[in-house]
ROTOR-932396 format. One record per atom (N, C-alpha, C): residue in one letter; x, y, z. Coordinates in pm, whole numbers, padded with zeros to 5 digits, always signed. Last residue first. Layout:
// residues N
AXYZ ...
END
This chain:
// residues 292
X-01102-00151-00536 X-01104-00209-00584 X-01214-00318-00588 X-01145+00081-00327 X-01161+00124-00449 X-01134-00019-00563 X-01145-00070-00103 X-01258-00017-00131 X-01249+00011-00278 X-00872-00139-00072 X-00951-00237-00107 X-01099-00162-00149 X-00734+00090-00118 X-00752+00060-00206 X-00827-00077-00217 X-00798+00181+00120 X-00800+00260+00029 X-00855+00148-00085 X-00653+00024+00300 X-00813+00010+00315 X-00869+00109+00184 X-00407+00098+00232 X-00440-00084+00180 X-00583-00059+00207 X-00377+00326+00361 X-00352+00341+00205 X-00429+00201+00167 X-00421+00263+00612 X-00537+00348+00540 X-00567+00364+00381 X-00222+00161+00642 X-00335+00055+00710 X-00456+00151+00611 X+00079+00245+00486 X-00029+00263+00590 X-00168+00178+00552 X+00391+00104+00385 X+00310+00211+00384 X+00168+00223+00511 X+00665-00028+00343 X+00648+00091+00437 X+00485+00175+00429 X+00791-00317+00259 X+00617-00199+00251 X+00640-00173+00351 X+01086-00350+00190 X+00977-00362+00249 X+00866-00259+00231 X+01253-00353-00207 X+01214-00333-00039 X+01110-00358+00032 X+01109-00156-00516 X+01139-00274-00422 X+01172-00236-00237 X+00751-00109-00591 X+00885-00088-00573 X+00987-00186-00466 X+00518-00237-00571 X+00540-00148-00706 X+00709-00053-00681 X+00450-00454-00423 X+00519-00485-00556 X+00551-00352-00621 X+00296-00326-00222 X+00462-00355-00131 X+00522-00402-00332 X+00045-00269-00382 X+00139-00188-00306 X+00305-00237-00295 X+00008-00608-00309 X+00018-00516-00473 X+00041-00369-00440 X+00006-00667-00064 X+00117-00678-00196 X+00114-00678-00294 X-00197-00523+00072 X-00066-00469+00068 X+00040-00551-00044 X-00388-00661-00114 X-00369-00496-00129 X-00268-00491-00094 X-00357-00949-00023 X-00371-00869-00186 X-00304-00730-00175 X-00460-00872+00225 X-00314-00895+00230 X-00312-00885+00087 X-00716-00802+00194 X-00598-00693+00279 X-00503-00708+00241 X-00804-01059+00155 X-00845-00913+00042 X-00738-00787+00115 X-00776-01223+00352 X-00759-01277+00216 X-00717-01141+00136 X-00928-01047+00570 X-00776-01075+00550 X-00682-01133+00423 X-01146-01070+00425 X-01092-00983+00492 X-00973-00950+00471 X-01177-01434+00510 X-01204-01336+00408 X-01139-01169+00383 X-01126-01438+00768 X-01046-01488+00661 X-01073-01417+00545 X-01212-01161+00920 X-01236-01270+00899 X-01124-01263+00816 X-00958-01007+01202 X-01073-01021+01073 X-01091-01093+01060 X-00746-00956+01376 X-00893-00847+01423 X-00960-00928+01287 X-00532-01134+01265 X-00550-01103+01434 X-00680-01026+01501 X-00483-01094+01048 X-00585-01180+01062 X-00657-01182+01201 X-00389-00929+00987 X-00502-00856+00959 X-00570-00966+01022 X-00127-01051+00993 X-00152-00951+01105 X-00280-00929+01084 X-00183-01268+00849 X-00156-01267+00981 X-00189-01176+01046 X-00141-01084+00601 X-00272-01191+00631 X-00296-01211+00754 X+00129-00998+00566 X+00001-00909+00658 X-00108-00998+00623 X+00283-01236+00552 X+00270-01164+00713 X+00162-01046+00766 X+00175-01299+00340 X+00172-01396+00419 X+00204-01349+00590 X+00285-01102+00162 X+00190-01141+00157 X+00127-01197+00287 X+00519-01067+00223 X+00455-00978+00253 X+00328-01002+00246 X+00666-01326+00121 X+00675-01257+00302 X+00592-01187+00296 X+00599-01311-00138 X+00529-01397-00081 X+00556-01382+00104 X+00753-01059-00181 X+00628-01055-00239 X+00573-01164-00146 X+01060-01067-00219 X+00954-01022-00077 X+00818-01014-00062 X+01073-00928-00508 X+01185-00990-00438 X+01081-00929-00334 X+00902-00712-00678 X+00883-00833-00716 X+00978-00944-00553 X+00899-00437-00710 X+00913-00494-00588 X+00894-00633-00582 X+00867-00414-00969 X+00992-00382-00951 X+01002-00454-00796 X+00630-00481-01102 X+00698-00534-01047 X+00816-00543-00961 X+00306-00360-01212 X+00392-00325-01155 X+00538-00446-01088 X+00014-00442-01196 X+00114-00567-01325 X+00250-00506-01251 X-00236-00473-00977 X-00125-00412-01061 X-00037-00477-01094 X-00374-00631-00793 X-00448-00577-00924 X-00335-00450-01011 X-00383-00943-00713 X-00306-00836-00709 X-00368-00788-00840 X-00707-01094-00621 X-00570-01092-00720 X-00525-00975-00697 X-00868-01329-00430 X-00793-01176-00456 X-00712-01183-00546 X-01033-01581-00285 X-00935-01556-00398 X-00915-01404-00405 X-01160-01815-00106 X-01163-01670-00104 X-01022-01680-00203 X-01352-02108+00006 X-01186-02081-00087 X-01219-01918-00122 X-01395-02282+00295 X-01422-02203+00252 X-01300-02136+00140 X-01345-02400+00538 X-01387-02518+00437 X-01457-02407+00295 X-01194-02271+00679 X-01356-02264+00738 X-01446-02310+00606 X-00999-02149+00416 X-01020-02163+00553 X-01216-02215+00590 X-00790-02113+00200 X-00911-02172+00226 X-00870-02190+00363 X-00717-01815+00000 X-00704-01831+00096 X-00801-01937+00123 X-00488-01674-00300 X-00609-01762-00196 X-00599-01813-00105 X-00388-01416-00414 X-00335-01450-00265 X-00500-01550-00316 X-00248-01349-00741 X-00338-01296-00620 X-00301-01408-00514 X-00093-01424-00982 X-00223-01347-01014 X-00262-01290-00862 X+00125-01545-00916 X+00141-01455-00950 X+00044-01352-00981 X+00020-01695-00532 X+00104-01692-00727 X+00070-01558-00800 X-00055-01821-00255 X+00009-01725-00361 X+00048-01773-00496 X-00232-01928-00009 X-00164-02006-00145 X-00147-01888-00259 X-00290-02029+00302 X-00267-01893+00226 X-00158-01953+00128 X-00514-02209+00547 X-00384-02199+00421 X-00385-02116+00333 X-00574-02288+00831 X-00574-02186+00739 X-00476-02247+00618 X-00561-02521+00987 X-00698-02438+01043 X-00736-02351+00849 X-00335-02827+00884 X-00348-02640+00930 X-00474-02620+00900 X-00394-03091+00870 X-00366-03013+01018 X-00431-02895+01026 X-00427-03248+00683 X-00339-03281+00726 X-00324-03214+00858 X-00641-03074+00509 X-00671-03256+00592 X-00547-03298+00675 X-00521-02893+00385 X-00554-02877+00541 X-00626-02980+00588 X-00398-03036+00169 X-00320-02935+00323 X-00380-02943+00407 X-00619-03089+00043 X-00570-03205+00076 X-00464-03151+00174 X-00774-02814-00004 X-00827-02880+00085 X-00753-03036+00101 X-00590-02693-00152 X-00555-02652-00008 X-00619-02765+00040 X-00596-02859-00402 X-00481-02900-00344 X-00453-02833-00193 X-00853-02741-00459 X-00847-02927-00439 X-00692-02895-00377 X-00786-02529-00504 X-00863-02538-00443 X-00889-02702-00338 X-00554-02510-00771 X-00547-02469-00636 X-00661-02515-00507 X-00499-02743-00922 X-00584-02679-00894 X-00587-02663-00775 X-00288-02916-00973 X-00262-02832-01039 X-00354-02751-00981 X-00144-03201-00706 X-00326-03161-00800 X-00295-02971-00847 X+00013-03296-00585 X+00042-03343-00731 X-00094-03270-00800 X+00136-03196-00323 X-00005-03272-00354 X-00046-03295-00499 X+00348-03086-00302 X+00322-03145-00231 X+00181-03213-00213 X+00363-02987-00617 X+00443-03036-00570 X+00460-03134-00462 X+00166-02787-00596 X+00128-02880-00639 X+00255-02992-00649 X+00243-02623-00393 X+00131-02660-00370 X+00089-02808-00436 X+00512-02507-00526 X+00504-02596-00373 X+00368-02624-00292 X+00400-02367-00712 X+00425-02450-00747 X+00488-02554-00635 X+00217-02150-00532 X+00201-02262-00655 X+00226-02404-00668 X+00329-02125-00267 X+00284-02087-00377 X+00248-02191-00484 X+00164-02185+00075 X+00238-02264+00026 X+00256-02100-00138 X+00156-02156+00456 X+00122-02076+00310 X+00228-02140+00274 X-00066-02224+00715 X+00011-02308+00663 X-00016-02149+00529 X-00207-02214+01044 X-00145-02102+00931 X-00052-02162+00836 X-00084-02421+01257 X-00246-02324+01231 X-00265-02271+01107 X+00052-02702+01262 X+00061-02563+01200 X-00103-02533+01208 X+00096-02991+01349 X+00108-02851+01474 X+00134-02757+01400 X+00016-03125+01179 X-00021-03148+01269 X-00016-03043+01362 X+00272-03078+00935 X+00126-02992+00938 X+00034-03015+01060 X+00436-03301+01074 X+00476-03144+01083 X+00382-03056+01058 X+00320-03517+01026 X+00330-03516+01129 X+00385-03338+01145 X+00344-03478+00722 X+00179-03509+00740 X+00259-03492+00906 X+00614-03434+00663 X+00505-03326+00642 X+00395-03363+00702 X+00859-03574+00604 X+00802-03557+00768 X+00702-03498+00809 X+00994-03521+00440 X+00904-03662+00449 X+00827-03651+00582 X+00913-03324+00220 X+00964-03295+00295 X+00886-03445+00355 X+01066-03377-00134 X+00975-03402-00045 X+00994-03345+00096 X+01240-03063-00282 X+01297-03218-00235 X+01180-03233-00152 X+01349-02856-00500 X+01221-02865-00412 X+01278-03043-00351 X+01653-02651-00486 X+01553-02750-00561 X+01422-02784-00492 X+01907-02458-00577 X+01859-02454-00469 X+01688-02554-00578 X+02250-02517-00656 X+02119-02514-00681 X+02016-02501-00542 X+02496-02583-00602 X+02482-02447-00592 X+02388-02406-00671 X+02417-02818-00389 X+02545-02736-00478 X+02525-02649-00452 X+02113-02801-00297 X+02177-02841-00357 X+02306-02847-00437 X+01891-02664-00105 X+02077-02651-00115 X+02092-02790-00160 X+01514-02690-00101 X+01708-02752+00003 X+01805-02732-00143 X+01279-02612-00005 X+01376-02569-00087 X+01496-02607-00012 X+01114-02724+00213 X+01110-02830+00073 X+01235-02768-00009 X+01084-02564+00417 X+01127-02760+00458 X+01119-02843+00348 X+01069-02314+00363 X+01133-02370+00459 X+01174-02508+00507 X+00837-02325+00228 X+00938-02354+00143 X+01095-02367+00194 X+00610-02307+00390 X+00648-02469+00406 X+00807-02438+00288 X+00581-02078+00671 X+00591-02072+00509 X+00669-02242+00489 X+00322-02106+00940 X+00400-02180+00840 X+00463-02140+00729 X+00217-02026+01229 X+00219-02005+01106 X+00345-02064+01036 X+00079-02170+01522 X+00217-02138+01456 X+00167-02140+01358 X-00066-02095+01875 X-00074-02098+01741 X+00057-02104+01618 X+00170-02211+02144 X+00067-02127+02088 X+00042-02162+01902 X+00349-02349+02303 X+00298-02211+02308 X+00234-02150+02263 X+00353-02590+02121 X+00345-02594+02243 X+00299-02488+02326 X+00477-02532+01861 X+00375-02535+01861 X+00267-02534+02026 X+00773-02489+01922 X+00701-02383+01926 X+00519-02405+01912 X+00811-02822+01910 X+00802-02719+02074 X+00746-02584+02036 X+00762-02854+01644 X+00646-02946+01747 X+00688-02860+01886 X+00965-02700+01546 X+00798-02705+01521 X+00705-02755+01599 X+01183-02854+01621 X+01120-02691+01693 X+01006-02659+01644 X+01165-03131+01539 X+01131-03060+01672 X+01075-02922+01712 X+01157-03028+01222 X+01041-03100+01284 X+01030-03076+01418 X+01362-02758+01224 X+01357-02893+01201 X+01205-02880+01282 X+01512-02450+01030 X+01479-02502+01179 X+01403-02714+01132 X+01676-02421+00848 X+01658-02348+00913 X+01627-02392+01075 X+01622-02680+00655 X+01742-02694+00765 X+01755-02545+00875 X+01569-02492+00354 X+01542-02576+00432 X+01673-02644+00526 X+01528-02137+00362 X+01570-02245+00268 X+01579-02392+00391 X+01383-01994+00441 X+01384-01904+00325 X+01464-02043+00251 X+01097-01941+00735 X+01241-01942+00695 X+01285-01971+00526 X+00935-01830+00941 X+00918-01798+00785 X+01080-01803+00749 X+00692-01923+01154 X+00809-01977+01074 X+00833-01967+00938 X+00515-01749+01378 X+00570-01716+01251 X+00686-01804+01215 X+00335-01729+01628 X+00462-01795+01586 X+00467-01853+01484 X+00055-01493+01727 X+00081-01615+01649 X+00278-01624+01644 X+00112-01385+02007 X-00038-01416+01969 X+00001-01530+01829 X+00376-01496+02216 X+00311-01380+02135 X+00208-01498+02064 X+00637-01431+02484 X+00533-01464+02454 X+00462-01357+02331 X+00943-01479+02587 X+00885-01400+02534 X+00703-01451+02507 X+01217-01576+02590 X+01117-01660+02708 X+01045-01531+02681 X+01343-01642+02279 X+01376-01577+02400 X+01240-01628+02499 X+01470-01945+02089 X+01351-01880+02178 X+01323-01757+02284 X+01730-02080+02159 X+01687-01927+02121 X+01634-01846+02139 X+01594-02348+02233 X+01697-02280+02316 X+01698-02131+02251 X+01573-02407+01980 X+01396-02411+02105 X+01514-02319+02219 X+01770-02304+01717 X+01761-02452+01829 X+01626-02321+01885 X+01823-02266+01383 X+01779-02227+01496 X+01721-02279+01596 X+02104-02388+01181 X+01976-02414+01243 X+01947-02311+01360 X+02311-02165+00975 X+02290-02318+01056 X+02156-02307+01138 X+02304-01980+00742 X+02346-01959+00945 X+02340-02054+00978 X+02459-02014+00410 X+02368-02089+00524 X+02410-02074+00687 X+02514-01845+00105 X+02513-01899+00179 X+02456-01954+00308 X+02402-01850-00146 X+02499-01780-00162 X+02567-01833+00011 X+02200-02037-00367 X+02253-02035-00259 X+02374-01957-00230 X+02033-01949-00647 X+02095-01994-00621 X+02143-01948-00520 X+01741-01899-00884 X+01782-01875-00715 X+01905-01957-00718 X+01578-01709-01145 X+01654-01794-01106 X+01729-01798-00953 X+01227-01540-01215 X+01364-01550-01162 X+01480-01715-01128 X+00964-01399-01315 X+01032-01532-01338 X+01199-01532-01268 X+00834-01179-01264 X+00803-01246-01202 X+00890-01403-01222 X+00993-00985-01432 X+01027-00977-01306 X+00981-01115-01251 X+01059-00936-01770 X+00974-01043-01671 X+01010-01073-01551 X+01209-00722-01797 X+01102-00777-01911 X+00998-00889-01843 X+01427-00807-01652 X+01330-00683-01642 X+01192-00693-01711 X+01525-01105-01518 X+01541-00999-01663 X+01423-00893-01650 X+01702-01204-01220 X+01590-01143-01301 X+01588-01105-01443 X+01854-01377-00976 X+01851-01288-01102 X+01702-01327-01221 X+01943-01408-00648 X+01822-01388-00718 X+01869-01362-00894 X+02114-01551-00429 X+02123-01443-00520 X+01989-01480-00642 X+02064-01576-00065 X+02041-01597-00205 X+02057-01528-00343 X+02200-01647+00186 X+02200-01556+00126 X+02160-01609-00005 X+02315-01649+00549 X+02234-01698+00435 X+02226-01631+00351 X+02620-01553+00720 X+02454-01491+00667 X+02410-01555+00578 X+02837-01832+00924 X+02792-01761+00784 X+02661-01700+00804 X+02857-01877+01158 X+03013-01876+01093 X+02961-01817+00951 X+02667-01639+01357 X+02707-01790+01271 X+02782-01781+01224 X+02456-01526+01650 X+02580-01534+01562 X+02600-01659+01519 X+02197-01481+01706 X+02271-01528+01755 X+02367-01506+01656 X+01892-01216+01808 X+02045-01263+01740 X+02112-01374+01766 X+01623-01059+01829 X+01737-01185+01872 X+01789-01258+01849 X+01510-00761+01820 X+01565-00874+01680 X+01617-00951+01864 X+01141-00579+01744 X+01271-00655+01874 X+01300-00729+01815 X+01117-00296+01535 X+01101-00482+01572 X+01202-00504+01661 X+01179-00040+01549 X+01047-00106+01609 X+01043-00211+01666 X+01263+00033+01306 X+01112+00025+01248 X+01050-00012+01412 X+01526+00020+01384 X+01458+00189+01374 X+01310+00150+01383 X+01509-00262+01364 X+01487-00175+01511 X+01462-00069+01526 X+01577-00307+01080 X+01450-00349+01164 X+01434-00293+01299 X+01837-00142+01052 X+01706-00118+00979 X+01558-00200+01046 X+02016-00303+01224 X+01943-00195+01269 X+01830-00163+01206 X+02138-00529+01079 X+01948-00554+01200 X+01935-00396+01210 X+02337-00472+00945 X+02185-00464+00902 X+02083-00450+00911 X+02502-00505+01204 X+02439-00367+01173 X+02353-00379+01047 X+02567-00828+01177 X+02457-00755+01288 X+02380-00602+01212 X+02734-00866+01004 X+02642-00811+00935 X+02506-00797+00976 X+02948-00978+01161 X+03011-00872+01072 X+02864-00791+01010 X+02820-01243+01276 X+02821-01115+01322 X+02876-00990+01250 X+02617-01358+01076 X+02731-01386+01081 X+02739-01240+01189 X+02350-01508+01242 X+02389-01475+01097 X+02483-01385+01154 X+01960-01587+01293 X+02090-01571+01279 X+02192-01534+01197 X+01629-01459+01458 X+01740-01498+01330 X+01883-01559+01405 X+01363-01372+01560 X+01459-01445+01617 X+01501-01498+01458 X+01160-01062+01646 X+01235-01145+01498 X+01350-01246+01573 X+00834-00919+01713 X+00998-00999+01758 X+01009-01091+01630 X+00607-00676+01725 X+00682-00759+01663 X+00812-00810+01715 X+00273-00514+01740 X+00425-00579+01801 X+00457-00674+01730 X+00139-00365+01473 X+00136-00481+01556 X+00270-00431+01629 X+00115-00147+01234 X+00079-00119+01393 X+00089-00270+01520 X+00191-00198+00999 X+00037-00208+01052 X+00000-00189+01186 X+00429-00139+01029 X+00330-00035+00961 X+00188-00089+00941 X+00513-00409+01106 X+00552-00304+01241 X+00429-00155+01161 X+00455-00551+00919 X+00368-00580+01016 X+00352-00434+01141 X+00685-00474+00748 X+00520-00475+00759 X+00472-00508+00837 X+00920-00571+00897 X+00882-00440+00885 X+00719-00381+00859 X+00826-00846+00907 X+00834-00738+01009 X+00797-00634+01017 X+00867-00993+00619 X+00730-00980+00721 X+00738-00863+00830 X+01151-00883+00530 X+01024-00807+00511 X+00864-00830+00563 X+01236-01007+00799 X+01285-00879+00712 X+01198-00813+00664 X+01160-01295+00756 X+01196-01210+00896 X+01202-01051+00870 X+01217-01373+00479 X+01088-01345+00582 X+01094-01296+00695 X+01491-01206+00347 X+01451-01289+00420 X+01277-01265+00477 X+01687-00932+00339 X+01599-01009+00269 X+01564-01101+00378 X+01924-00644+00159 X+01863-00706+00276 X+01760-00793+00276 X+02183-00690-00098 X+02010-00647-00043 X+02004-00742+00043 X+02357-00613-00372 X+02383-00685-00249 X+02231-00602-00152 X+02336-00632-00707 X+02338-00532-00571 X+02295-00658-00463 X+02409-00647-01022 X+02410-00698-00972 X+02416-00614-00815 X+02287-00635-01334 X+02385-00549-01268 X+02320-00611-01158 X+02167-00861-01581 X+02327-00823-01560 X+02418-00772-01445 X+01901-00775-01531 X+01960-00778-01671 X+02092-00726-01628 X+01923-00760-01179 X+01845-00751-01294 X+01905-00717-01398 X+01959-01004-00887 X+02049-00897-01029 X+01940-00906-01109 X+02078-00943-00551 X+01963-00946-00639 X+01988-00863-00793 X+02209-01109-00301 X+02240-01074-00445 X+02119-01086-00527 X+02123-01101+00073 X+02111-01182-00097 X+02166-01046-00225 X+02134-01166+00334 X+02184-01084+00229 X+02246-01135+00133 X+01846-01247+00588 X+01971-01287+00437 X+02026-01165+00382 X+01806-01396+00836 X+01769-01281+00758 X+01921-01310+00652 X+01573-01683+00896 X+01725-01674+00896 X+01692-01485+00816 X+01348-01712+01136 X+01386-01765+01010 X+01518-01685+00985 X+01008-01629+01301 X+01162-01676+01319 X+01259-01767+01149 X+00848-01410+01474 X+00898-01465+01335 X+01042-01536+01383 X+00567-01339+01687 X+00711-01361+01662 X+00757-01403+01540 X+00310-01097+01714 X+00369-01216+01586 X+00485-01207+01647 X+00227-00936+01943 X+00155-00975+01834 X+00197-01129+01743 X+00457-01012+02248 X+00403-00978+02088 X+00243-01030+02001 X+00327-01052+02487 X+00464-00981+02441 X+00424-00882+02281 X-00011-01082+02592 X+00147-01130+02548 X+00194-01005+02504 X-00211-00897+02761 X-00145-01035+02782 X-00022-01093+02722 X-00284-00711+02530 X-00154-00647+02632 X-00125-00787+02720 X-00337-00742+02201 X-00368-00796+02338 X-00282-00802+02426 X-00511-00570+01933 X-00395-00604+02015 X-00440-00664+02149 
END
């Protein structure tokens, strides 16, 4: 930690209440990268600030992040974003998404006048925030990236991948870029993970953290580190790539890439074996990297 800034990690991205259905039955759930990066981060012991939006009727959600800790800053919207997820049990990892609804953009004006070690853009569907506030939050400091924030766009009542055209000038001011799979090879047409970080990070970002269903890779320092989640477990399947991608960050703040590559595995193969945020401990994930 470093008592010079505010926070450890700010995050910023919309918090959702999404519809998450498995074989049929259907429950209304708290969500978003803001949501479950936080709370993890807050059980790794960092500081944390969350800048969202979203309808005021469904402020008292935020409490669950403030018991944990996290400083929220709110604005209010005519709508909460919201995705409804559905699943078949038999295969958690495959799901269908459709748009339930959208807070509208988060303006550089929000920003509280706060300071912190990395700036987290972990927003959940595209139009959250734009090319500017990327290029002004970049201005203050290091910024982490989830890019499905500027490729998954609202379509109807599809949600689709669409180019983001503005990418080679928008990776310019990311430190921390995380893509998955299939928004890896999407934005660089090459199936192989390794070849497709190193055409990302010709474009800007320092780091890139590339998820899928086997494990977390990580190329950094012209260097490719791989982990796999080492439990088939799924039920926590919904929050998997937030959790991933926020304790990389946080671990990343004291470790090497490497390290951090193999930490953030652990907590989300943990944070998968039930659903909700990972509530667990820094000792349980060092546990099990040793034992793995």
């Amino acid at each position: 930690m470093n008592a010079n800034y505010d926070y450890d990690i700010m995050l910023f991205g919309h918090f959702a209440k999404d519809r998450n259905v498995i074989d049929g039955q259907g429950k209304i759930e708290s969500g978003g990268g803001v949501y479950f990066g936080s709370i993890a981060l807050r059980h790794l012991g960092l500081r944390v600030a969350v800048v969202t939006r979203l309808h005021p009727d469904d402020f008292p959600r935020l409490d669950e992040m403030k018991q944990e800790g996290v400083d929220v800053f709110a604005k209010p919207a005519p709508q909460t974003s919201g995705i409804e997820n559905t699943y078949n049990s038999a295969n958690m990892d495959r799901r269908t998404c459709k748009p339930l609804g959208f807070a509208g953009p988060i303006r550089i004006a929000d920003v509280p006048d706060k300071t912190a070690r990395i700036y987290a853009i972990t927003p959940i569907i595209a139009g959250e925030m734009d090319l500017e506030f990327l290029k002004a939050l970049s201005k203050r400091g290091p910024v982490a990236l989830d890019v499905q924030g500027f490729v998954r766009v609202r379509e109807g009542d599809d949600l689709v991948f669409r180019p983001w055209k503005e990418m080679a000038e928008g990776l310019a001011h990311v430190t921390y870029l995380k893509v998955d799979r299939a928004e890896a090879e999407f934005l660089t047409g090459e199936t192989e993970l390794a070849r497709a970080a190193r055409k990302l990070s010709a474009l800007g970002p320092r780091e890139i953290a590339l998820t899928q269903t086997a494990g977390l890779t990580v190329f950094a320092d012209g260097q490719i580190y791989s982990t796999p989640f080492t439990l088939t477990v799924l039920g926590g399947r919904t929050g998997r790539g937030d959790t991933c991608f926020s304790s990389y960050l946080g671990r990343r703040l004291s470790a090497s890439p490497e390290d951090s590559c193999r930490f953030a595995a652990a907590v989300t193969t943990l944070k998968q074996q039930k659903p909700g945020p990972w509530r667990g401990a820094t000792v349980d994930v060092e546990k099990m990297m040793r034992d793995t």
